[in-house]
N, C-alpha and C positions, 0 to 999 in steps of 0.2 A: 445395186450390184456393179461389181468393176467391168471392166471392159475387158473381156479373154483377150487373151495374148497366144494361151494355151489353148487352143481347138481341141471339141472332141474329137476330130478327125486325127490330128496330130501326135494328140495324146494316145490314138490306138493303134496308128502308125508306129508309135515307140515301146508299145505296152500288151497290145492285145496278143501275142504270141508269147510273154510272158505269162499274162495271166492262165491262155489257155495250159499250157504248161505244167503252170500251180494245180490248175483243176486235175488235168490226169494225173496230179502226184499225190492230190490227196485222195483220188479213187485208187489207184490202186496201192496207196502205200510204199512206193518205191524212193528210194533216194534220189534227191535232185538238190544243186541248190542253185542261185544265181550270181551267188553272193561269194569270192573267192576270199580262202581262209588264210591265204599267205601273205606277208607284207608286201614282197618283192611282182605279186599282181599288179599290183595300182602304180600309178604314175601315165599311163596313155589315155585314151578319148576323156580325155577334161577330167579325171583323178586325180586326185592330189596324192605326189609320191610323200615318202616318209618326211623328206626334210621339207617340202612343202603342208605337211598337214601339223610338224611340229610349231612352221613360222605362224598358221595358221593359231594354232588353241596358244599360242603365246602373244598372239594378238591380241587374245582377248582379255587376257590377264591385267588387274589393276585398270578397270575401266566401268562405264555402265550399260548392261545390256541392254540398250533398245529393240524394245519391242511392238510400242507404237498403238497401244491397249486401251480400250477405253476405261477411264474411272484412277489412272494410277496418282496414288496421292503421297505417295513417298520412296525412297529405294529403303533395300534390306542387301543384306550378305554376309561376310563370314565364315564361310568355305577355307577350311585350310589342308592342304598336304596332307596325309599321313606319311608323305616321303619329308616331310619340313617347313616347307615354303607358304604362305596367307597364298590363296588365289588373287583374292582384290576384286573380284566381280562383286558388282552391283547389280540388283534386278528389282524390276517394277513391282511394288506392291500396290494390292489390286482394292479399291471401296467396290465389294463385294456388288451392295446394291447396285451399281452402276454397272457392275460386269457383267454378273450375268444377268439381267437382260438382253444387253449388249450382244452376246450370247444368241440367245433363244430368235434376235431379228433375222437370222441367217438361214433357219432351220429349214423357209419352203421353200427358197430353191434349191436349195438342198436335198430336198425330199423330192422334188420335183426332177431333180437329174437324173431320175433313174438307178438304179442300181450298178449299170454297165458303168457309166461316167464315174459316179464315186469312185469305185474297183481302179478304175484309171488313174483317179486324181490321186491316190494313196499307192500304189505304184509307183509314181513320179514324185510323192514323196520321199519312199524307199530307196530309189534310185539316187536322188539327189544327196540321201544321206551318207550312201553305200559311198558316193563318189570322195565322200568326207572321210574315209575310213578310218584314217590315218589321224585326225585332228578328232575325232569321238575317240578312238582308244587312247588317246591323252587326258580327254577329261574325263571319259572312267575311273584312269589309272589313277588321277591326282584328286579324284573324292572316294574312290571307294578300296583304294588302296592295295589292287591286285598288281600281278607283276604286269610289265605290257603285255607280253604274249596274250594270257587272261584278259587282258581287257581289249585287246585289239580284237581276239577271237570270238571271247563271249559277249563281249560289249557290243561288236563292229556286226560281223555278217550271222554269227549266229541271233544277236536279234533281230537281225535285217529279218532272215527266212522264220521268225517266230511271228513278225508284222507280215507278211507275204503270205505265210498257211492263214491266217487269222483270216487276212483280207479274202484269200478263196474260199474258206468254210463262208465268209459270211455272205460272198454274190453267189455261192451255191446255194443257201438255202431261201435267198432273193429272188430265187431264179426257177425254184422246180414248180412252183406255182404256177398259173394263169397269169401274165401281167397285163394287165389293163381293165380287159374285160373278155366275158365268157360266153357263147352260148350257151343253153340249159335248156333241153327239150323232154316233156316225158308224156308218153305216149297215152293217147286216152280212149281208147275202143275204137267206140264209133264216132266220138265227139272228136272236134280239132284239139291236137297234143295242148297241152298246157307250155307255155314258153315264157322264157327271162332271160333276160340279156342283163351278165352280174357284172359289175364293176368295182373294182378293185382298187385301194388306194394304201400300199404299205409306208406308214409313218415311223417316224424314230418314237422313243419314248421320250426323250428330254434330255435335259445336257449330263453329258458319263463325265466321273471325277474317276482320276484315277491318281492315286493316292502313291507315289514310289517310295522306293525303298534305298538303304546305303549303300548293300551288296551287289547287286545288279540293276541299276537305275534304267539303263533301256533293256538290258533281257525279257527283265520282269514287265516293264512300263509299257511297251510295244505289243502285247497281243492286245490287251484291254485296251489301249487308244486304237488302235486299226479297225479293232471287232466294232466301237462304236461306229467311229468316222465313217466306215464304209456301209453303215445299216444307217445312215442319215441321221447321228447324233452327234448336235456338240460335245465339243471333249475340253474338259477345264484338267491341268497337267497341274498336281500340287503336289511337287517332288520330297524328298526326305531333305532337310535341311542342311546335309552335309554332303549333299550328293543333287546340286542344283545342277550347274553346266549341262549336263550330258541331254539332260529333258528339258532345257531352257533352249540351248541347240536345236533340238529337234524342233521344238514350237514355233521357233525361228524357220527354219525348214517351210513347215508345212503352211504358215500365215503365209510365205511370199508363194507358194505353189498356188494355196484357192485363190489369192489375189490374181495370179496370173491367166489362173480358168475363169474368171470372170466370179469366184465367188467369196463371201463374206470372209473376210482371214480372221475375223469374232469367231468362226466355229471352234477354233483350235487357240486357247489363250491358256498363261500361267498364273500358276498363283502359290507365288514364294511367300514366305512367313519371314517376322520378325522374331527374334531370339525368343523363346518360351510361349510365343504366343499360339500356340496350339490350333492353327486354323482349321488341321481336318476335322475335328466335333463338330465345328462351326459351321463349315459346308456341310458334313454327311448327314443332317437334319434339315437342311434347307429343300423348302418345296419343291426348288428347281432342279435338286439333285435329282435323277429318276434313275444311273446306274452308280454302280462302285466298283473297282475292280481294286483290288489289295495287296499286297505282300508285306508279310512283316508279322508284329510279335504275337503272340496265342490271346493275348489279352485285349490287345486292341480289337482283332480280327472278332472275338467275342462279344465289344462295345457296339461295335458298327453293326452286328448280325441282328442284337437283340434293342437298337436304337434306331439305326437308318430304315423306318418301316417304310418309309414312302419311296424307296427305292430295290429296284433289284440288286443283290450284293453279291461280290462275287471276292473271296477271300481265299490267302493261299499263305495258310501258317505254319508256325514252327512244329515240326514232328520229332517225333524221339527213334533213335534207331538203337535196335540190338544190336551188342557186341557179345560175343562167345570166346573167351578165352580157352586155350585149352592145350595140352600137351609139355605143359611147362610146373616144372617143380617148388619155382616161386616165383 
């Protein structure tokens, strides 16, 4: 384990008044967000304003993403524009074998932090992203081809607060239990009560793949990485090929945050593909897979439901809507 830099203490110094916050919004249902939907927000306490987040995601342009992975045995990329331009990002391809495992070594202190520190640690991911606002709704814009507004809004803080409810449903339902352990008395007549003292040990299930998409690469991508990470599961990011950056970014993100709390930054790793090389079949059948979270076509989402048995799946596919014409003579 790394050496914290990030204290629990610190991290709830910075965090724990957010979180509680989330909680009462997802009790009573009211609006809140933390996350500002305007451009002209950011730029003060360490925010990159606009022409800081554009020098930003053009920095990264035409270069290679390190990310410092165990197992990487080549680059890939290919990303280009729907506005015109090749991105030129490179990203580490992953020898699977070696990854996750790599992976799975992080899991018990992981699990061993409790539910409150996770909740933290993924808050201070959020935030650090949110601070990015400006350099994500660029690379939204230049993979998945929305205007900026759209990807500044949908991309930026509206997934922010989609990773933020996920992370409170999920140290809510962490938390209404017993943690630890339990008394257990039950009463016996005349005889001494019958007694147990239970003990408690909630584990992850295994490492969550979460499979993105072109249209909204962190909208989509962000509840299902939060919902694992903060219930103490690795999360392997295996974005849509034409829409890498924006989830390559965040990986990046979240490696240097566990590093800094002192834990394994293997929790949170990517796994970009080679042109045609179809890696989600390839992970969504492997043993180590144990969630899925999905967005995308009716047909895939149908592969993975009646294929990935050894995992929990969690799919969110193409629907058909009603239109009603009416009132018009042609």
């Amino acid at each position: 384990m790394a050496t914290a830099q990030l204290t629990t203490d610190r991290l709830a110094e910075k965090h724990r008044s957010t979180l509680d916050r989330a909680l009462d919004t997802i009790r009573t249902r009211a609006y809140w967000s933390p996350h500002p939907e305007h451009p002209k927000a950011y730029g003060e306490d360490g925010s990159l304003d606009a022409a800081a987040g554009l020098a930003a995601h053009q920095a990264v342009l035409n270069s290679r993403f390190e990310l410092d992975q165990p197992g990487t045995d080549g680059w890939t990329g290919g990303e280009v524009s729907p506005y015109g331009p090749a991105l030129g990002v490179e990203y580490p391809h992953a020898d699977l074998d070696v990854l996750l495992p790599a992976m799975r070594a992080g899991m018990g202190a992981w699990r061993d932090a409790g539910p409150e520190t996770r909740a933290l640690v993924c808050l201070e991911i959020l935030g650090r992203i949110s601070a990015r606002t400006h350099e994500f709704a660029h690379a939204v814009m230049h993979t998945s081809g929305q205007a900026f507004m759209m990807a500044f809004q949908a991309g930026g803080p509206h997934a922010q607060d989609r990773g933020l409810e996920a992370v409170a449903y999920a140290y809510a339902e962490q938390t209404r239990t017993p943690a630890g352990r339990a008394a257990w008395s039950k009463p016996q007549g005349k005889r001494d009560p019958l007694e147990l003292s239970k003990e408690f040990t909630p584990v992850g299930r295994g490492i969550a793949l979460v499979i993105g998409c072109n249209t909204f690469p962190t909208w989509n991508g962000y509840p299902g990485l939060f919902a694992s990470l903060a219930t103490g599961n690795p999360v392997l990011v295996k974005p849509h090929p034409r829409a890498v950056l924006p989830l390559a970014l965040t990986v990046r993100v979240a490696r240097e945050v566990l590093a800094e709390a002192g834990f394994d930054p293997n929790l949170v790793a990517l796994a970009a593909e080679r042109p045609g090389e179809g890696i989600a079949k390839t992970l969504a059948v492997r043993p180590e897979i144990r969630i899925i979270d999905y967005t995308g076509s009716t047909a895939f989402g149908d592969w993975l439901e009646a294929n990935a048995r050894q995992a929990q799946v969690y799919t969110e596919k193409a629907g058909v809507n009603t239109v009603v014409i009416d009132s018009t003579d042609d």
